[in-house]
C-alpha positions as CSV (number, residue, x, y, z in Angstrom):
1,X,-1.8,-78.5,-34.9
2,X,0.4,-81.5,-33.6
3,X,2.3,-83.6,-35.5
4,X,1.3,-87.2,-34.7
5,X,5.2,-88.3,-35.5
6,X,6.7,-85.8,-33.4
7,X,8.1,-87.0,-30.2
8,X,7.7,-83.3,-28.7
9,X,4.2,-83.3,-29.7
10,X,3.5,-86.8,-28.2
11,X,4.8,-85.4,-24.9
12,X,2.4,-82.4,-25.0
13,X,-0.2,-85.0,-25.4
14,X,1.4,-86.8,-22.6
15,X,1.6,-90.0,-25.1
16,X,5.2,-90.1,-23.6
17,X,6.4,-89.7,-20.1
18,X,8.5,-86.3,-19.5
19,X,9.5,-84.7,-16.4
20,X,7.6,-81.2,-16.6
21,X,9.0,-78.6,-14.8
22,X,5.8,-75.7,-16.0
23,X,2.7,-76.1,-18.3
24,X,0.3,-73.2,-19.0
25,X,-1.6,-72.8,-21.9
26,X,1.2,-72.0,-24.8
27,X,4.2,-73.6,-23.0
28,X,5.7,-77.0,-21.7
29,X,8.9,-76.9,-19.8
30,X,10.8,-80.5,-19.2
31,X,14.4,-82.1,-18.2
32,X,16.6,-83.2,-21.2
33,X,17.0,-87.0,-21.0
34,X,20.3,-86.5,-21.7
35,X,21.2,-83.6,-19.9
36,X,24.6,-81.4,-21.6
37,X,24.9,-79.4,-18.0
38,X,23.4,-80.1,-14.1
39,X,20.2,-78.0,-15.8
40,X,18.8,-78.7,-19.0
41,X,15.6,-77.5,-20.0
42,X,14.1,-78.0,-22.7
43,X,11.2,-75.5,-23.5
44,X,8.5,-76.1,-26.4
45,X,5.3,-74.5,-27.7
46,X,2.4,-76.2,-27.6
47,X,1.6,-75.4,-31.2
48,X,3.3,-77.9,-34.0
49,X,6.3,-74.9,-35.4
50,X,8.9,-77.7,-36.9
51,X,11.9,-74.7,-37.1
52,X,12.3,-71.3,-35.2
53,X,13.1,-70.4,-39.2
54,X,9.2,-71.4,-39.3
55,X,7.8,-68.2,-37.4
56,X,5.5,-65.9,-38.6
57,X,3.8,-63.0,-38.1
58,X,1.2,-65.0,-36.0
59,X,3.6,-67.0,-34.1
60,X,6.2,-64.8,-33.2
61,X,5.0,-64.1,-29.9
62,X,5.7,-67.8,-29.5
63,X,9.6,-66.5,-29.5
64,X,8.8,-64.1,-26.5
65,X,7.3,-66.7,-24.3
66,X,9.6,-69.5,-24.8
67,X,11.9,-67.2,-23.6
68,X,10.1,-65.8,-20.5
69,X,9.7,-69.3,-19.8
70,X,13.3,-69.8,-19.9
71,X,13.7,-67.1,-17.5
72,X,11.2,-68.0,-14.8
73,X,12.7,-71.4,-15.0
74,X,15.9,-70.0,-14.5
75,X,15.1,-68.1,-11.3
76,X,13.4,-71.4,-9.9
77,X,16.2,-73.3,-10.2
78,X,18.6,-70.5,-8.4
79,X,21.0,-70.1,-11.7
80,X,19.2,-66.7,-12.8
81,X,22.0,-64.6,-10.8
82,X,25.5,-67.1,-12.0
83,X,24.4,-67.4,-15.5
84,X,22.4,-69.9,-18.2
85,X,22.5,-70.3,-21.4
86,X,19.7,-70.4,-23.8
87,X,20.4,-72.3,-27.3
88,X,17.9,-72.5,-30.3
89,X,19.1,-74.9,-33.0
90,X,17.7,-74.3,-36.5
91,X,18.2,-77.4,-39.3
92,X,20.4,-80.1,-39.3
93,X,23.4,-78.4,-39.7
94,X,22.6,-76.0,-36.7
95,X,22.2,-79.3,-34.9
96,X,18.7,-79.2,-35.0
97,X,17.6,-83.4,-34.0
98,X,13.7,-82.8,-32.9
99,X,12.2,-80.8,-35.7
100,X,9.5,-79.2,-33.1
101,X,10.6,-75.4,-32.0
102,X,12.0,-75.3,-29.0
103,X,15.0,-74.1,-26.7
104,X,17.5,-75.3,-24.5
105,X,17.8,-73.6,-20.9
106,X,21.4,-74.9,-19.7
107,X,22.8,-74.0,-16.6
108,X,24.6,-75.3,-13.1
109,X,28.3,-75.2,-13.8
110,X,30.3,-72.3,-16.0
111,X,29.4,-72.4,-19.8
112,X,32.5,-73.2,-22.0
113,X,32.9,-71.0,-25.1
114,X,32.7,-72.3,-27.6
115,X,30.1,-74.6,-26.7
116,X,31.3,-78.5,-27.0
């Protein structure tokens, strides 16, 4: 179920404009308006989950495909062999901003560690 104040939900719904990199039937894949690396990705399920804290038993399949997603995505662009990264933010503190599950697939330029 969407949320109607959820700006990821909005773009499933294509209320809001989003450059969509793949669509199928569980998953939309679009670029980061303010991208953090040369790739940024940020992968959703179509189904309202606010938190990855918020799977279930039903949904965590979800998990799998976001990832798989992340993946094919990855190939695509031609960083699957150098290396991506692949963040999930839970809460505030974990610096959650868009409280609609989703990932970040970064890549195109060596990943500092710690992140920042």
């Amino acid at each position: 179920m969407a949320d109607t104040g959820c700006v990821f939900c909005r773009i499933i719904k294509k209320e809001l404009p989003a450059k969509v990199v793949f669509e199928n039937e569980k998953v939309l894949a679009f670029e980061d308006l303010k991208p953090q690396a040369p790739i940024h990705i940020i992968i959703v399920p179509k189904q309202h989950i606010p938190k990855v804290s918020d799977l279930e038993e039903d949904t965590k399949g979800l998990a799998g495909e976001l990832v798989l997603t992340a993946n094919a995505i990855a190939a695509r662009k031609g960083i699957d062999k150098s290396g991506y990264r692949i963040v999930i933010n839970c809460n505030r503190d974990g610096g959650q901003l868009v409280f609609h599950l989703h990932l970040h697939l970064l890549g195109g330029r060596t990943m500092a560690w710690p992140p920042g």
